[in-house]
VOGUGU-887363 format. One record per residue (C-alpha): residue in one letter; chain; x, y, z. Coordinates in nm, 2 decimals, always signed. Example, Ala and Ser with C-alpha at 12.3 -4.5 7.8 and 13.67 -1.06 7.14 Angstrom:
<rs>
  residu  chaine       u       v       w
       a       A   +1.23   -0.45   +0.78
       s       A   +1.37   -0.11   +0.71
</rs>
This chain:
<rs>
  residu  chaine       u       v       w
       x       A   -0.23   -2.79   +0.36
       x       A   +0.07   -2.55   +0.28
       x       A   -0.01   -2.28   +0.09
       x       A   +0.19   -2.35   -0.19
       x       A   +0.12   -2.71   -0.24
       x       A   -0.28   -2.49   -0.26
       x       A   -0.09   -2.32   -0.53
       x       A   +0.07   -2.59   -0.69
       x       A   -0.18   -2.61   -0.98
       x       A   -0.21   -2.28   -1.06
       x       A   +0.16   -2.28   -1.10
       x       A   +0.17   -2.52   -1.31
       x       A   -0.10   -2.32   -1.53
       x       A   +0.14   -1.97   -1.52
       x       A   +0.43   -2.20   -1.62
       x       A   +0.27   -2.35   -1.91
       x       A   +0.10   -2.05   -2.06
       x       A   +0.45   -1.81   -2.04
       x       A   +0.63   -2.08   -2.17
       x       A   +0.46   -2.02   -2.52
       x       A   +0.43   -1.65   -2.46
       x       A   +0.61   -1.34   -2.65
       x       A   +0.50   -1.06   -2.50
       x       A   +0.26   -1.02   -2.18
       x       A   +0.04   -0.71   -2.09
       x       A   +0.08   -0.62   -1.76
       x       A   -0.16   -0.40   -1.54
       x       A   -0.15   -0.39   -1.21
       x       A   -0.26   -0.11   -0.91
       x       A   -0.11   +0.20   -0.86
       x       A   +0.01   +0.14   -0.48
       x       A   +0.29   -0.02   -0.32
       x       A   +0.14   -0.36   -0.31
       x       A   +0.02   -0.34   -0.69
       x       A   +0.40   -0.21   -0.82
       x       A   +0.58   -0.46   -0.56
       x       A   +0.34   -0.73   -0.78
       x       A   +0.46   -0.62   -1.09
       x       A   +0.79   -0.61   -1.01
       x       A   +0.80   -0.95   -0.92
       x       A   +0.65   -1.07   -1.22
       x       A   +0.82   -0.84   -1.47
       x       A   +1.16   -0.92   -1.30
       x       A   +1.10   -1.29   -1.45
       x       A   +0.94   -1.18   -1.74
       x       A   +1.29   -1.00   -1.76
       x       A   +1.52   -1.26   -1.71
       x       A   +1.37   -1.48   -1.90
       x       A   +1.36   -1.25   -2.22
       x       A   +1.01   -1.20   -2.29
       x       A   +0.88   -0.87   -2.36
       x       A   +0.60   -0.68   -2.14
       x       A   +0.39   -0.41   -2.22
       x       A   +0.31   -0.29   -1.86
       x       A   +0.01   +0.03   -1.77
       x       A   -0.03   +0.10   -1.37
       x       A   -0.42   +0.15   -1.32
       x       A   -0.60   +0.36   -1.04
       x       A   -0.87   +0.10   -1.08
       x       A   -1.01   -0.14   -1.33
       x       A   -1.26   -0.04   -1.49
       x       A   -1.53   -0.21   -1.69
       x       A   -1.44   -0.01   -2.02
       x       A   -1.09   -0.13   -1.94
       x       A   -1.20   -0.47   -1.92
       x       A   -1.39   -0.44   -2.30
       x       A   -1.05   -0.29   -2.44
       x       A   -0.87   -0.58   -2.31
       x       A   -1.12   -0.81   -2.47
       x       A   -1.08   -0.61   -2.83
       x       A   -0.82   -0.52   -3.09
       x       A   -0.64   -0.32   -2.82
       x       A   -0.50   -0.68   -2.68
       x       A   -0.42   -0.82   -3.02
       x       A   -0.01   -0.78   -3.02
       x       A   -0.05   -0.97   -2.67
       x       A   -0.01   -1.33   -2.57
       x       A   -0.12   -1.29   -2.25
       x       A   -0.29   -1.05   -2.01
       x       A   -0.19   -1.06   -1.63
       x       A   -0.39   -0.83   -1.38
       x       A   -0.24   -0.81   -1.03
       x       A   -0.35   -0.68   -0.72
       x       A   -0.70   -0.61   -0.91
       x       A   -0.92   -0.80   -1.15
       x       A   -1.11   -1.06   -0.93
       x       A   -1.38   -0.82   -0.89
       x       A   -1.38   -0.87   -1.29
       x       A   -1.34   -1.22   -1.36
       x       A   -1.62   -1.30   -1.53
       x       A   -1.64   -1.04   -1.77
       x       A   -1.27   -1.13   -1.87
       x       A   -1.40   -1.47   -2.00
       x       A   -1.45   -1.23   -2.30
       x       A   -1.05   -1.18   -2.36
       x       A   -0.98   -1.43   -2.63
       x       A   -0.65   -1.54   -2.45
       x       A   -0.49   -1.61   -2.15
       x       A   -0.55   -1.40   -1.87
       x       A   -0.39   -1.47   -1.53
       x       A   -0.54   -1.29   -1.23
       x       A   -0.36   -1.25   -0.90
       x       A   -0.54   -1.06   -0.64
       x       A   -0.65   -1.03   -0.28
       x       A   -0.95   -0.81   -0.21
       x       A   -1.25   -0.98   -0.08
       x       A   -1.54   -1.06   -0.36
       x       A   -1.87   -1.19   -0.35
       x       A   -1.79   -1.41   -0.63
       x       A   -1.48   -1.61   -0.66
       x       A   -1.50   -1.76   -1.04
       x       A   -1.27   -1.92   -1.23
       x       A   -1.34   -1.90   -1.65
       x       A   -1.17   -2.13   -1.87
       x       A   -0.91   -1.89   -2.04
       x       A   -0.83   -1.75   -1.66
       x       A   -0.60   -1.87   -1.42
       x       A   -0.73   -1.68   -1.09
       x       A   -0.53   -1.70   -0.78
       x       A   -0.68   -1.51   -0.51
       x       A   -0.61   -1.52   -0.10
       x       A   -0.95   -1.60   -0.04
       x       A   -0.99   -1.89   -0.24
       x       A   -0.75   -2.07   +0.02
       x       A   -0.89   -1.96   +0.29
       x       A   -0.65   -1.70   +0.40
       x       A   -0.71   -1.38   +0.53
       x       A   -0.62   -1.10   +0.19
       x       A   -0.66   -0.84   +0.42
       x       A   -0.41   -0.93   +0.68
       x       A   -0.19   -1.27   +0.63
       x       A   -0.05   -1.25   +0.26
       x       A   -0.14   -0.95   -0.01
       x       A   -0.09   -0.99   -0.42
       x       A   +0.28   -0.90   -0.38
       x       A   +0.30   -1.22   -0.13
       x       A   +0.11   -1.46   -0.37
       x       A   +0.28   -1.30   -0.69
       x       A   +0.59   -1.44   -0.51
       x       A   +0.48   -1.76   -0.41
       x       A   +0.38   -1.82   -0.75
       x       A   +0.70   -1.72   -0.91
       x       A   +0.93   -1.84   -0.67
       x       A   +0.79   -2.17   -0.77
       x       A   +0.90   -2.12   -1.13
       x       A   +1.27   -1.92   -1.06
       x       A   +1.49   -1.89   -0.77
       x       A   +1.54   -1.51   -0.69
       x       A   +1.59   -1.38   -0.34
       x       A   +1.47   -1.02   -0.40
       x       A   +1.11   -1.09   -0.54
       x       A   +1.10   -1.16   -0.14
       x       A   +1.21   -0.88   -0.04
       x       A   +0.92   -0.69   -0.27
       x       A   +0.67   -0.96   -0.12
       x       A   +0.71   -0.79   +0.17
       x       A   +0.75   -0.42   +0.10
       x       A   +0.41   -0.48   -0.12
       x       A   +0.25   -0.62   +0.18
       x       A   +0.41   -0.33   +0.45
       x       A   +0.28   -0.12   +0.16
       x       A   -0.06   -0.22   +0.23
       x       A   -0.04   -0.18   +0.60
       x       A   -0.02   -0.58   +0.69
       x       A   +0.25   -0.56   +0.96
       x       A   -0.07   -0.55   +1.20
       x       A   +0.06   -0.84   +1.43
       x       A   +0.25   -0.75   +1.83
       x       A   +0.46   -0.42   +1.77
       x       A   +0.43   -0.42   +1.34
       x       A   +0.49   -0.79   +1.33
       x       A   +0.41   -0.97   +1.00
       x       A   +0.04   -1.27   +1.01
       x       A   +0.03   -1.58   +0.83
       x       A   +0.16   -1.65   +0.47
       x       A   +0.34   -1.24   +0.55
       x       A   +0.56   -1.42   +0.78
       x       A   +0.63   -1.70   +0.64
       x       A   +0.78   -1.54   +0.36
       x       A   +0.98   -1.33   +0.60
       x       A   +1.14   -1.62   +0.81
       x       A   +1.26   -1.73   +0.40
       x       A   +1.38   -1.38   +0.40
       x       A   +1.58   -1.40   +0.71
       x       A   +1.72   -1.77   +0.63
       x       A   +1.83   -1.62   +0.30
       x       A   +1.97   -1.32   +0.48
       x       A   +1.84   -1.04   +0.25
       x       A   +1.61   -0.90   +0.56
       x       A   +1.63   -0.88   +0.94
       x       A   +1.40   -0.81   +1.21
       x       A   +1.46   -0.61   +1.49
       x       A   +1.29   -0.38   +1.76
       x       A   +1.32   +0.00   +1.71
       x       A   +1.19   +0.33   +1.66
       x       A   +1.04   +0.29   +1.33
       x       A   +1.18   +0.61   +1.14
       x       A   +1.24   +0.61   +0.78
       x       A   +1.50   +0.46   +0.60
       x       A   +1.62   +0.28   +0.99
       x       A   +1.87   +0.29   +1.24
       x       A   +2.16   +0.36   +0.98
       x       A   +2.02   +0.73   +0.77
       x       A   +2.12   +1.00   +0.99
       x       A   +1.87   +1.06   +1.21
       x       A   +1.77   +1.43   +1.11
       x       A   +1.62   +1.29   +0.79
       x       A   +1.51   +1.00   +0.91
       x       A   +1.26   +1.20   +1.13
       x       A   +1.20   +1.43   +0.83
       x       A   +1.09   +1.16   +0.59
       x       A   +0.90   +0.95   +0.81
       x       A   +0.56   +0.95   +0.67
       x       A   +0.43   +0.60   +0.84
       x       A   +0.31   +0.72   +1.11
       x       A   +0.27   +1.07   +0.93
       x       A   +0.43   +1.31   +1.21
       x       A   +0.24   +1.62   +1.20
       x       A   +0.47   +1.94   +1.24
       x       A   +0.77   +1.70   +1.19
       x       A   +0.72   +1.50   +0.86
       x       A   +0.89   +1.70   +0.61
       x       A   +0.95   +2.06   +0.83
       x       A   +1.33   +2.00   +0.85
       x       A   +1.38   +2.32   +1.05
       x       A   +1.13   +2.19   +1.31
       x       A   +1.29   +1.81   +1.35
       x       A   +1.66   +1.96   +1.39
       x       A   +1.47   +2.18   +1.67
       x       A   +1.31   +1.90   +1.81
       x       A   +1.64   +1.66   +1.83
       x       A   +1.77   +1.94   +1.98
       x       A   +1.57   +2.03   +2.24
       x       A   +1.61   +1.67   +2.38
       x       A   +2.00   +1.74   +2.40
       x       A   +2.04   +1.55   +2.06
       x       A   +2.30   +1.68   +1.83
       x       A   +2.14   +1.58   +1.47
       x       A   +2.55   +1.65   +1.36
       x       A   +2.86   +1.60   +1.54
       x       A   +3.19   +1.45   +1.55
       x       A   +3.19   +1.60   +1.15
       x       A   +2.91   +1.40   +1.07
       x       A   +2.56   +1.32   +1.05
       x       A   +2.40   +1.15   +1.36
       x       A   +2.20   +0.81   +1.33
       x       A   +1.97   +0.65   +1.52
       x       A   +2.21   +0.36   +1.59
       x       A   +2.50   +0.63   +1.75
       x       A   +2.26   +0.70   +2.02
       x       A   +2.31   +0.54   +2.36
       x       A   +2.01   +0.35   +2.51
       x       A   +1.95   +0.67   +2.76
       x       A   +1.92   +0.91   +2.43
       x       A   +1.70   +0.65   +2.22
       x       A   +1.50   +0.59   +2.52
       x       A   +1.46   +0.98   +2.54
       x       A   +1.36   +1.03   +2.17
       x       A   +1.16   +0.77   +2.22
       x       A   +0.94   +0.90   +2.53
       x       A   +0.92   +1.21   +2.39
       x       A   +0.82   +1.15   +2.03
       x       A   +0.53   +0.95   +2.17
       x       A   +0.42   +1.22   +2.40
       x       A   +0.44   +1.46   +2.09
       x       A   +0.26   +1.27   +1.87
       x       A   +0.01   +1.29   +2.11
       x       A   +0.00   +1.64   +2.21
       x       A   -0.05   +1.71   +1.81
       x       A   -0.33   +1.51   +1.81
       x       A   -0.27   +1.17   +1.72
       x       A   -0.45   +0.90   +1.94
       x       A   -0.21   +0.70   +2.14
       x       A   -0.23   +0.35   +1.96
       x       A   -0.11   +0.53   +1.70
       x       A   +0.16   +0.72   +1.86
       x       A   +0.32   +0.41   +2.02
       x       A   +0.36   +0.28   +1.71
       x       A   +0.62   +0.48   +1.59
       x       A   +0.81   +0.19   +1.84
       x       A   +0.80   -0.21   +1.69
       x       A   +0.99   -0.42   +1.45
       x       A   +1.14   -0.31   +1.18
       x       A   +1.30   -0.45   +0.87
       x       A   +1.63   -0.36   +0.76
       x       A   +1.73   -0.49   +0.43
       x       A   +2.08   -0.58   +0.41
       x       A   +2.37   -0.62   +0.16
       x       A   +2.27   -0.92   +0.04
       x       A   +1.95   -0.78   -0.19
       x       A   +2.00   -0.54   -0.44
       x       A   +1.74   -0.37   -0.26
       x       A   +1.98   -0.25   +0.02
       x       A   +1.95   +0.05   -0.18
       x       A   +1.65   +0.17   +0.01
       x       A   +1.79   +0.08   +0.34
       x       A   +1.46   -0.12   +0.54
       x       A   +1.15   -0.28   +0.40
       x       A   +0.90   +0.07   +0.53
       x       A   +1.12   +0.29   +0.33
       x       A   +1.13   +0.06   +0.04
       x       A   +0.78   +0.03   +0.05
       x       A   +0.70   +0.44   +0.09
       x       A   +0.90   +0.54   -0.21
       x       A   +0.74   +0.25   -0.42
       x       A   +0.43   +0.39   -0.32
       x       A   +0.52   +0.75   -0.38
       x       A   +0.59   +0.66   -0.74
       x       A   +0.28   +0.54   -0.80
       x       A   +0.06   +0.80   -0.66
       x       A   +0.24   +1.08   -0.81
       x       A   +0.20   +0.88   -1.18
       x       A   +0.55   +0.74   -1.18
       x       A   +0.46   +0.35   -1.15
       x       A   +0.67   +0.24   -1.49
       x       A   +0.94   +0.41   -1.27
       x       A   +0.86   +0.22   -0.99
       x       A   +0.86   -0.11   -1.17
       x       A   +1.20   -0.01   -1.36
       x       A   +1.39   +0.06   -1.00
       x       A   +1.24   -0.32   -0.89
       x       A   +1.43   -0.45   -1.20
       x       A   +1.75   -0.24   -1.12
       x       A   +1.70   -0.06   -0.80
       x       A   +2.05   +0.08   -0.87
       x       A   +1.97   +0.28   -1.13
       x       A   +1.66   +0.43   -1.04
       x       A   +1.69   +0.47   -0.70
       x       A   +1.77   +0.81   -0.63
       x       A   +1.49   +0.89   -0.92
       x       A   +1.27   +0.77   -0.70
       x       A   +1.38   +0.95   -0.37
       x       A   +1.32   +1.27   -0.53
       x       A   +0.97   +1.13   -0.61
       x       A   +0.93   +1.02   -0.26
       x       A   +1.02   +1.38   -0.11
       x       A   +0.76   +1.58   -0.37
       x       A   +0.51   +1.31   -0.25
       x       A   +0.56   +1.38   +0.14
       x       A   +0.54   +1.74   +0.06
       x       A   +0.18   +1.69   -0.10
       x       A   +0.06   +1.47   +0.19
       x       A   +0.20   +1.78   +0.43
       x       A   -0.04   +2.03   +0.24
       x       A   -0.29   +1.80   +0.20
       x       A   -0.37   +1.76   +0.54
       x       A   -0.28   +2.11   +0.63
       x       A   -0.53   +2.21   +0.42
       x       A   -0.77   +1.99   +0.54
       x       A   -0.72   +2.01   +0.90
       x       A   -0.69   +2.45   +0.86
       x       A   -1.03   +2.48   +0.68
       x       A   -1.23   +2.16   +0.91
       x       A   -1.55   +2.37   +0.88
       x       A   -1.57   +2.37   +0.52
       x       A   -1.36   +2.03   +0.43
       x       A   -1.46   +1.78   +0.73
       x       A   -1.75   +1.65   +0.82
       x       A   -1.83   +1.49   +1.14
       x       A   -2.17   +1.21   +1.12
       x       A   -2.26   +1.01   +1.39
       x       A   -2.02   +0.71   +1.29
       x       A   -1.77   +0.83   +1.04
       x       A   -1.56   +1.14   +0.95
       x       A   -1.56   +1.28   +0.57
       x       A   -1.26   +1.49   +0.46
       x       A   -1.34   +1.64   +0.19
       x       A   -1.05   +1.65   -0.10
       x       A   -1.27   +1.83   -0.39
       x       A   -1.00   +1.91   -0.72
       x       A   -0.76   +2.03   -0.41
       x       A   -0.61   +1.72   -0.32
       x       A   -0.47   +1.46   -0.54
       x       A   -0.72   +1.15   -0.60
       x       A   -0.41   +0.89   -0.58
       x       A   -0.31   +1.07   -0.24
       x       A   -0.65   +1.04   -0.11
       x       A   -0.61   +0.69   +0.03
       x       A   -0.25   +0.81   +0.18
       x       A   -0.44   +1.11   +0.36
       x       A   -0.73   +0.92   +0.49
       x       A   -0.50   +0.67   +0.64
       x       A   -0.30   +0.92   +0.80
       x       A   -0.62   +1.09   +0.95
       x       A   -0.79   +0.80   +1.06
       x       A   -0.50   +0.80   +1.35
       x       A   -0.61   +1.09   +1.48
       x       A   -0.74   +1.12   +1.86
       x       A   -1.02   +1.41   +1.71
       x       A   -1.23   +1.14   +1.53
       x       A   -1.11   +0.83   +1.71
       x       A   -1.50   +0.82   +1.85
       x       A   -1.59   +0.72   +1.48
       x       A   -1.61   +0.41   +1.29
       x       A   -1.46   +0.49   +1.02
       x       A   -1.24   +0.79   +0.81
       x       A   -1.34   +0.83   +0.45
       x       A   -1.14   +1.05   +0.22
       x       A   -1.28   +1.22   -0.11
       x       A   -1.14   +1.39   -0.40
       x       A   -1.22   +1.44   -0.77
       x       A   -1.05   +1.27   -1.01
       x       A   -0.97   +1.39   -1.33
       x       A   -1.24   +1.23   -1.53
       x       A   -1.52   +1.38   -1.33
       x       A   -1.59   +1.13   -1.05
       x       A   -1.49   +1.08   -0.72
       x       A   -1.25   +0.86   -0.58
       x       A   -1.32   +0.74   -0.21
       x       A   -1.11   +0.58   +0.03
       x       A   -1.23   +0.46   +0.37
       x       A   -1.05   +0.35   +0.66
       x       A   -1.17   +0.19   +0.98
       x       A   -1.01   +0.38   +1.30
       x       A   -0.73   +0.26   +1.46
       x       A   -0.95   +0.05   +1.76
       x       A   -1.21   -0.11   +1.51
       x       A   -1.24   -0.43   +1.37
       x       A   -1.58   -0.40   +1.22
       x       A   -1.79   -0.37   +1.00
       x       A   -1.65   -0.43   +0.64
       x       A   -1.57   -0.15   +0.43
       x       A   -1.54   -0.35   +0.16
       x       A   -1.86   -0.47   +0.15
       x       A   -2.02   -0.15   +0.28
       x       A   -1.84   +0.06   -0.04
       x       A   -1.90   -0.23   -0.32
       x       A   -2.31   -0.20   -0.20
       x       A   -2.33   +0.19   -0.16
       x       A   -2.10   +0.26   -0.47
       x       A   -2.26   +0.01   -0.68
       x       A   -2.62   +0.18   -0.60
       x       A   -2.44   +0.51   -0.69
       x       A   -2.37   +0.41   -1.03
       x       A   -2.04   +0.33   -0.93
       x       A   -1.76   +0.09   -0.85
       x       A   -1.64   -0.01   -0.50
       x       A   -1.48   -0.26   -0.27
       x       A   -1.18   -0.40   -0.08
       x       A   -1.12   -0.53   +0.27
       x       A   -1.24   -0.54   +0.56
       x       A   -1.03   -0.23   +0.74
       x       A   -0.96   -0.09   +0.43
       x       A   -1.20   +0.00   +0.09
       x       A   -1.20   +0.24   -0.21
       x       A   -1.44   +0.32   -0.47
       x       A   -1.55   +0.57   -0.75
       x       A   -1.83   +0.72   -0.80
       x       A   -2.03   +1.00   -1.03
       x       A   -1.95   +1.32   -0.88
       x       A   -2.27   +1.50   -0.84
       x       A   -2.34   +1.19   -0.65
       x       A   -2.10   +1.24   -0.35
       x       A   -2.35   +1.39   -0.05
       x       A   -2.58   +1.09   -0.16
       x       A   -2.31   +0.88   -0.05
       x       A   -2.19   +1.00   +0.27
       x       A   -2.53   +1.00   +0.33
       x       A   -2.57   +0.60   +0.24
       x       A   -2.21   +0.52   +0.40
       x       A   -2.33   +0.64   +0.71
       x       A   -2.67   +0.46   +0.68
       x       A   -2.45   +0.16   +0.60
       x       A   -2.25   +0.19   +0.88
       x       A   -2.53   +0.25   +1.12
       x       A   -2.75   -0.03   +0.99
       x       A   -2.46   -0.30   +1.02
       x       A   -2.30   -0.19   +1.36
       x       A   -2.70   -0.25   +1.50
       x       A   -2.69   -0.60   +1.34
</rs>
């Protein structure tokens, strides 16, 4: 059955409780995928005049959860979690209203209370990790209830956001690219091979290469000086004819060059070289038809969206989904501060490995401490788990302490990997901590107590160990 006729009823539930609604809290996560959600739903919300109160949220947390359920939620008609909240389901059967719940992280326990409407992938059998994120099913859902061509266009960035374009040379999976052949008959998004720089073939190259941050270009990423040095070692003039250069001015010989020799960089710096070829696939540019043309292709779209959220900007974020226009180059200047921090992050990281990385048997701990940003954690950890040094490990896992005491971890499975879960693996260990954890497959996050954190690399790595034996 299509997904949206799976859907159909819980449509008709979202239409019938915001028809009698006022004012809706809105919550959803901090990252691309969680602000691309939002913006979808606010941008109805919007249009069709009701107000919303909306908080971006590292994590929900059960204390979160009781505030929801008490006065706190009173001037609310409803409560809408997004990209976060089926791990809570049950305990939100205590919130004396409607609460709708759209999510995609894997749970043990899939429940569905009678004042909750709870959509999540996994309930339809489809893969949350890799064939639709909450940005996809916020769409779907929304779409059903109001025509509007751009909530595809976050669909997508939400899901790029949360590293889905895992298909033959970044191709979208599943529901993904489904909504992307509606975005290409509705001509608000192309597809096309390339070098996958920031902001795509039309941003003068120079600063394409400076800003690109996915893959995270070590020595490159944000050294201007260094990319103009590079482009012009390989007999590329980043200005000329009184004007910037772009990717698309190149002839096939010159892109073919910059090609070649970015891979062969990427490796030399240590990256391994799945991920260095990747800076070669599809790419997404966004074109005059969407409002979002703004931000010139889906990647870059989906960076700066994520950038606003880590460096505590998300009611920015959601703003500039509502009119990109006017809070677009708000967010830029976000975006570069946030590339800047992932540049010292990892320099400090990689410059001080005795001290700040640990190498187990089967996974890599870098250790953040109060020196790295908890919401950039995930960011670096992603980055790193590219890296040829610890492809021999399962898995990366990032941690840095947050400012309420604990200690936020993020793990990543390396590039090559399919197995085990890291969700499961981070919901058991946390939860023994004391903690919180959970996620997907590939891809998991948790919090725990901070004086706890040697206990739990200690316990990851027995996890890992006892389930890679199994």
């Amino acid at each position: 059955m299509d997904i949206r006729d799976q859907l159909a009823d819980a449509v008709s539930k979202v239409e019938s409780i915001l028809s009698e609604a006022a004012c809706v809290r809105v919550l959803s996560h901090i990252d691309a995928d969680g602000l691309s959600s939002a913006g979808i739903a606010c941008r109805y919300l919007f249009k069709r005049g009701v107000f919303f109160h909306y908080t971006p949220l590292k994590q929900l947390e059960r204390s979160m959860v009781s505030s929801l359920a008490s006065v706190e939620s009173s001037a609310y008609d409803v409560v809408m979690l997004l990209d976060l909240g089926s791990a809570h389901v049950d305990a939100l059967s205590s919130v004396n209203k409607p609460v709708i719940v759209i999510d995609h992280h894997q749970v043990p326990n899939l429940s569905q209370p009678e004042n909750v409407v709870h959509v999540n992938a996994w309930m339809y059998s489809v893969n949350g990790g890799l064939e639709v994120s909450s940005s996809g099913l916020t769409y779907l859902i929304f779409s059903s209830l109001q025509s509007d061509p751009d909530s595809a266009v976050l669909a997508l960035a939400g899901a790029m956001g949360d590293l889905q374009d895992k298909g033959e040379k970044g191709s979208f999976l599943g529901v993904n690219r489904e909504i992307l052949e509606e975005c290409m008959r509705l001509g608000v998004v192309r597809q096309k091979l390339d070098l996958r720089l920031s902001g795509g073939s039309d941003t003068p190259l120079l600063f394409a290469l400076l800003n690109t941050s996915n893959p995270f270009i070590p020595g490159l990423t944000g050294d201007e000086s260094r990319c103009y040095k590079f482009l012009y070692d390989l007999g590329i003039q980043p200005f000329r004819e009184e004007r910037w250069t772009k990717l698309s001015d190149l002839s096939d010989s010159e892109k073919k060059r910059l090609a070649t020799e970015l891979v062969k960089y990427m490796i030399a710096v240590g990256l391994s070289e799945e991920e260095a070829k990747s800076i070669f696939g599809y790419t997404y540019p966004i074109t005059e038809k969407s409002s979002f043309n703004i931000f010139h292709d889906l990647r870059s779209m989906s960076e700066t969206l994520n950038a606003c959220g880590k460096m505590g900007h998300g009611a920015l974020a959601i703003l500039a989904s509502i009119s990109p226009g006017l809070y677009a180059d708000r967010c830029r200047e976000i975006m570069s501060s946030y590339r800047e921090d992932l540049r010292k992050a990892i320099s400090l990281l990689m410059s001080n490995r005795e001290s700040r990385i640990v190498k187990a048997a089967k996974a890599v701990f870098l250790l953040g401490a109060s020196d790295i940003r908890d919401t950039i954690i995930s960011t670096v950890t992603t980055i790193m788990s590219g890296f040829r040094e610890f492809s021999y490990a399962v898995a990366v896992v990032g941690l840095a302490r947050s400012d309420d005491g604990k200690v936020k971890i993020s793990a990543r499975l390396t590039p090559s990997r399919t197995a085990p879960n890291l969700g499961a693996i981070m919901r058991e260990v946390c939860s023994r901590l004391g903690g919180e954890g959970g996620g997907h497959a590939q891809a998991a996050g948790g919090q725990i107590p901070h004086a706890l954190a040697e206990k739990f690399m200690e316990m990851f790595e027995e996890a890992l160990e006892r389930l890679i034996q199994q």
